[in-house]
N, C-alpha and C positions, 0 to 999 in steps of 0.2 A: 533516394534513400541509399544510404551506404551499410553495408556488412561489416561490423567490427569483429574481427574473432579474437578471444579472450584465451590465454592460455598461459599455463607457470606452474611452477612444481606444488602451491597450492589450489587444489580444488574444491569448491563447497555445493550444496545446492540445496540451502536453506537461505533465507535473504537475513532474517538475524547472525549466521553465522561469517556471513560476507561481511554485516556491520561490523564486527567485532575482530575479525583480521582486517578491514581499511582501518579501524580506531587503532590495531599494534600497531601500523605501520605495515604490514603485509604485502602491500602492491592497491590496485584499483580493483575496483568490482561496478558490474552494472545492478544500480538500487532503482527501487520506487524512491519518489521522491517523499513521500510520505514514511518513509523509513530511518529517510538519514536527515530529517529538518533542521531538528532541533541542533545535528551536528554541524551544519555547516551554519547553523546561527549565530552558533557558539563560537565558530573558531577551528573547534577540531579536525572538521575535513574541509578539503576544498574541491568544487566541481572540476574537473579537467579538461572534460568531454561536452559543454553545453549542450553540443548540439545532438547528442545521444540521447534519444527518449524509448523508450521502452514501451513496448505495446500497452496499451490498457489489459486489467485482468479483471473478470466480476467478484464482486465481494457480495455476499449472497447472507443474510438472516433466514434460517430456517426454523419453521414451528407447525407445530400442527393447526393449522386455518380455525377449528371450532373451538380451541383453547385461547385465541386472540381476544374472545371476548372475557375473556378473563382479565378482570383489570389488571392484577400485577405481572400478567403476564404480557397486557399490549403495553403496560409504562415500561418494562425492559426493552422489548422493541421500539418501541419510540426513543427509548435511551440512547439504544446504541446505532441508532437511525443518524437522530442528530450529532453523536459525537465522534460516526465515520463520515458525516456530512462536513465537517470543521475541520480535519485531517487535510493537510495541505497533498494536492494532487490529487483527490479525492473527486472523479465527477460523478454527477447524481442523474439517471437518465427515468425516463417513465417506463414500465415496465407493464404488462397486461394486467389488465383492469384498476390503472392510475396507480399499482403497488410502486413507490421508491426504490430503483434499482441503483447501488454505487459500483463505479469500475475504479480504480485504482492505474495512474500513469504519472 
């Protein structure tokens, strides 16, 4: 594993904010790849760095456990289950007691 250190007269640390200075033109930024897809499907950016991956982060659904059995409240969670599940770079690990946990790399 190699260290890249990242540095320039702009600095951000929001990863939407990174999106949108690599979209000007601004320099590189290190993204999930579930961030910038749909740009480099497009056209708009291009990878530089392939061999750069960025640690996994958890992406966590939080609710209160006895309100789950609330139908509209488990179909948002299942909602948004499946459609961080579909997000590219998105993995889906088992989490205690069989709950779907996503990390994001």
């Amino acid at each position: 594993m190699h260290a890249i250190a990242l540095s320039g007269r702009l600095t951000v640390d929001h990863g939407l904010a990174a999106r949108e200075a690599v979209v000007q033109g601004r320099g590189i930024a290190a993204c999930h790849i579930w961030l910038v897809d749909d740009l480099l499907k497009d056209g708009t950016v291009e990878r530089v760095l392939p061999e750069l991956v960025l640690e996994p982060v958890p992406l966590s659904i939080l609710f209160v456990p006895a309100r789950a059995r609330i139908a509209r409240v488990r179909l948002v969670i299942d909602t948004l289950a499946a459609f961080l599940s579909e997000l590219p770079g998105i993995q889906s690990a088992t989490g205690q007691g069989g709950q779907s946990r996503h990390s994001s790399g």
